[in-house]
C-alpha positions as CSV (number, residue, x, y, z in Angstrom):
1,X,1.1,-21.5,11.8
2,X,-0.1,-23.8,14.6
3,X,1.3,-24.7,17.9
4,X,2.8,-28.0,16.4
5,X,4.3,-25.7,13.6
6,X,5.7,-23.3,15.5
7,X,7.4,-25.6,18.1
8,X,9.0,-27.8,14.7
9,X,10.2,-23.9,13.3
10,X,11.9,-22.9,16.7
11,X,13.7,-26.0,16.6
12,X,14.6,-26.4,13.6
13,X,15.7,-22.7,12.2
14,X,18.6,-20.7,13.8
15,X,18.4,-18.2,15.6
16,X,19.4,-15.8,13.3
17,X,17.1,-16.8,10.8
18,X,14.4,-16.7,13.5
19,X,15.1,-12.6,14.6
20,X,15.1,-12.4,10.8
21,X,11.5,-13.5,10.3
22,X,9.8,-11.9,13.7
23,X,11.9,-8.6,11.8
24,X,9.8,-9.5,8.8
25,X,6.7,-10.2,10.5
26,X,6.9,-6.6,12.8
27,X,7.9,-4.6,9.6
28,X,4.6,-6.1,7.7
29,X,1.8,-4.1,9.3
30,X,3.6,-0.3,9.1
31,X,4.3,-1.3,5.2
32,X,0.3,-2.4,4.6
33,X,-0.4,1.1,6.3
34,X,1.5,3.2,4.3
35,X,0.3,1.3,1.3
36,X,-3.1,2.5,2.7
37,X,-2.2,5.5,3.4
38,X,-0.5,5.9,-0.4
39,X,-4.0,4.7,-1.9
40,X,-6.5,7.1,-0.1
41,X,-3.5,10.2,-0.7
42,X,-4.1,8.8,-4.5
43,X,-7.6,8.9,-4.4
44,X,-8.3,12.3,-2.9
45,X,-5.0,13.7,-5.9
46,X,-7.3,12.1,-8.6
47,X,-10.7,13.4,-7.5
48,X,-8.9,16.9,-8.0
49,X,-9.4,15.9,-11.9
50,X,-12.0,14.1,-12.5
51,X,-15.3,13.0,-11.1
52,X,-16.2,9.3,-8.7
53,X,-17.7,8.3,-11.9
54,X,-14.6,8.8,-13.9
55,X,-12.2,7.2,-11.3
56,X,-11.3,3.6,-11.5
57,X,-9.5,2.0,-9.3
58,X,-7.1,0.6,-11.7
59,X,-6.2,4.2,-12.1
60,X,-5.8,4.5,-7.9
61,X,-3.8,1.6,-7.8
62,X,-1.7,3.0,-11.1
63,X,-0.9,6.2,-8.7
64,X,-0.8,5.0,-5.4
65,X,2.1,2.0,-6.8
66,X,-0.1,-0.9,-5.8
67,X,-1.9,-3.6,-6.8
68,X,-5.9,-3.7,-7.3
69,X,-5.8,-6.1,-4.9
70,X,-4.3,-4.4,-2.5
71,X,-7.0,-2.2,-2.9
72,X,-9.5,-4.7,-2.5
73,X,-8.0,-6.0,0.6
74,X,-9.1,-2.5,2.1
75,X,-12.1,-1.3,0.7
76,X,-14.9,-3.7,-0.9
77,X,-15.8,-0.8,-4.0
78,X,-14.9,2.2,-5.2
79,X,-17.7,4.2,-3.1
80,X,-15.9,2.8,0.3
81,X,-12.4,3.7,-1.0
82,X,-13.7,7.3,-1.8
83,X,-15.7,7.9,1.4
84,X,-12.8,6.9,3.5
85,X,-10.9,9.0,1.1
86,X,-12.9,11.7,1.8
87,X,-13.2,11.7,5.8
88,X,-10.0,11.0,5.8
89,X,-8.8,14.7,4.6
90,X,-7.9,16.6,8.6
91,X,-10.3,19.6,7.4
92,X,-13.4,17.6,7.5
93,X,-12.5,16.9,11.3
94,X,-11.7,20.9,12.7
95,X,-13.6,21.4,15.6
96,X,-16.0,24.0,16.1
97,X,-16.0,26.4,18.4
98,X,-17.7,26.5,21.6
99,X,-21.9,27.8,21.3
100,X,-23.3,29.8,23.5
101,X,-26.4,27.5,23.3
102,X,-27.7,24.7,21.5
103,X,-29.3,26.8,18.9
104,X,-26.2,28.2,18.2
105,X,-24.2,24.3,17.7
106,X,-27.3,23.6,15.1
107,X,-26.1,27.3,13.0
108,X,-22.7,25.7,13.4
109,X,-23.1,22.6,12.4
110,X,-25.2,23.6,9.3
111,X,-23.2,26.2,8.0
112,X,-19.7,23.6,8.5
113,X,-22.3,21.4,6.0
114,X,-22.6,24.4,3.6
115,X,-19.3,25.0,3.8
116,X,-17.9,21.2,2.9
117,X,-20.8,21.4,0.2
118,X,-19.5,24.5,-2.0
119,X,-16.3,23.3,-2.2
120,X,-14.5,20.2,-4.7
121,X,-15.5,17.9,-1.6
122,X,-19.1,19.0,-2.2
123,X,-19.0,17.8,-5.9
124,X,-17.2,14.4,-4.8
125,X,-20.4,13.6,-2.3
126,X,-23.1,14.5,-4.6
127,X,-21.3,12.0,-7.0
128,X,-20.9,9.9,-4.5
129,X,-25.0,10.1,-3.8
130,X,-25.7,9.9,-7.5
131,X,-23.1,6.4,-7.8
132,X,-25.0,5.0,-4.5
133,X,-28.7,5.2,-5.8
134,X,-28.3,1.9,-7.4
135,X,-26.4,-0.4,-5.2
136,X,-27.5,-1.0,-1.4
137,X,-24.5,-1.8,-0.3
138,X,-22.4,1.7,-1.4
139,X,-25.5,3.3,-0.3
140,X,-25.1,1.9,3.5
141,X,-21.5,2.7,3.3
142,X,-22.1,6.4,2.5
143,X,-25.0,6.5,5.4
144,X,-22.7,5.2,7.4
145,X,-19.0,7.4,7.0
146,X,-21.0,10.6,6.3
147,X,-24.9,11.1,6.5
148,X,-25.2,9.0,10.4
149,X,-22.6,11.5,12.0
150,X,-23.9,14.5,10.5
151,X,-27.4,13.9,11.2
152,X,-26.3,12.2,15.2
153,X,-24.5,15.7,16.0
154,X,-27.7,17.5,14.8
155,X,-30.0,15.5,16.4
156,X,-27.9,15.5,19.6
157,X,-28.2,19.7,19.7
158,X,-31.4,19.9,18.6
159,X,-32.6,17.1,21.5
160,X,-30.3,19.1,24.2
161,X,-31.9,22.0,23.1
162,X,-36.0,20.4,23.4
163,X,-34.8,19.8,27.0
164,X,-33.5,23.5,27.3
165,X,-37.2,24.8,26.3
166,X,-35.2,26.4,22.9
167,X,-36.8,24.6,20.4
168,X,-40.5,23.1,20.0
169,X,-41.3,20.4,22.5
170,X,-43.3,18.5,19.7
171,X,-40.7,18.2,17.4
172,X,-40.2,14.5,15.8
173,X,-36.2,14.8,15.6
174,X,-36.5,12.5,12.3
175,X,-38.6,15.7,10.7
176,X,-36.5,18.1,12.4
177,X,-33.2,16.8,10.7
178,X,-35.1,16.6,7.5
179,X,-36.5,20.9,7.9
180,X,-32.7,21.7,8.7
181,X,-30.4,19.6,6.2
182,X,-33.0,18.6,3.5
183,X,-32.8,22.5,1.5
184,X,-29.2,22.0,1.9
185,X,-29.1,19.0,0.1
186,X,-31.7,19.7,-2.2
187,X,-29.6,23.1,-3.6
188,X,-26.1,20.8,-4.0
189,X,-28.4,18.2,-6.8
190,X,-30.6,21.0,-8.1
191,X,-28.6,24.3,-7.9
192,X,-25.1,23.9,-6.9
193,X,-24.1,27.3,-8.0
194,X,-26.4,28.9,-5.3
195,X,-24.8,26.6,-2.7
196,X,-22.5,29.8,-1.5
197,X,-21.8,32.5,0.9
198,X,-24.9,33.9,0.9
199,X,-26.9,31.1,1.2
200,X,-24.3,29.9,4.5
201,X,-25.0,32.9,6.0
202,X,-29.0,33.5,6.0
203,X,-29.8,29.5,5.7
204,X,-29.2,28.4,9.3
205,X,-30.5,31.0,11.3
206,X,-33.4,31.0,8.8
207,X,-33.0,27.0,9.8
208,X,-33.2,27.3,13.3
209,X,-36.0,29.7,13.4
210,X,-38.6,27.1,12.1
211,X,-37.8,25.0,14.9
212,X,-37.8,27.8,18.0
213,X,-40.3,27.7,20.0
């Protein structure tokens, strides 16, 4: 309401009915964030079951007791609703423990990528990559929530660790996120099933080899 509107409503509603309505209006925000809350909690329960391409959101809202607008109000597709879904689960944000060296925080940081990968989460991104590929907007969203912090941290290490004389000084940090996370990515499309164990334990050092000096 505006000033004018405001003064008229003070004046002219009692005072009980006035602590009535700030009540209301105080109350509003924690109800629209547990609604959020209820819809992302939703989100991540159905993903358990089926795959982004097989989730609605009418089936979100369904579970999550709210309305598709509601949803809207939050999230402007499904790809939005299922990233924030997806970064929103506490084990994607465990910290890792202190390297001994920069080379060391790149092996970290890669095998923490492995290990996201081979796991339901890993299915829910490559779906997420596949839905993407066809509209610009969910494919900014997902460079956004997941591919710019991954590839930040790993460029951060691997620039820390050009100063530190540990890797090649003529290293384009652009190719040298591309050597370390493109194999990575290429196994979850092409060979899921060899996205495992193994593969997190020999991968990174292999990784960081190519870019030692």
């Amino acid at each position: 309401m505006n000033a004018a509107t405001a003064q008229a409503y003070n004046e002219d509603t009692p005072d009980n009915e006035q602590e009535t309505t700030k009540a209301f209006v105080r109350k509003g925000r924690p109800r629209s964030n547990k609604s959020k809350n209820a819809i992302l909690k939703a989100t991540n329960s159905l993903l358990l079951h089926m795959s982004v391409q097989e989730l609605s959101i009418e089936a979100v809202a369904k579970k999550a007791k709210v309305g598709k607008t509601t949803i809207y109000r939050w999230w402007p597709n499904k790809t939005a609703l299922v990233m924030e879904a997806l970064v929103s689960q506490p084990g994607l944000h465990s910290p890792l423990p202190t390297p001994k060296n920069n080379a060391e925080a790149v092996i970290m940081q890669l095998e923490k990528l492995i290990r996201l990968l081979d796991s339901k989460n890993g299915d829910t991104i490559a779906q997420l990559f596949s839905e993407a590929q066809g509209n610009t907007k969910s494919q900014k969203i997902f460079a956004d929530r997941f591919l710019s912090p991954l590839i930040d941290a790993i460029q951060y290490s691997v620039e820390q660790g050009v100063k530190e004389k540990e890797f090649r000084a003529s290293l384009d940090m652009d190719q040298a996120t591309d050597i370390l996370c493109g194999p990575i990515f290429f196994r979850l499309l092409s060979r899921p099933h060899m996205l495992n164990d193994e593969f997190r334990e020999t991968y990174p050092k292999e990784a960081v080899r190519l870019i030692s000096a």
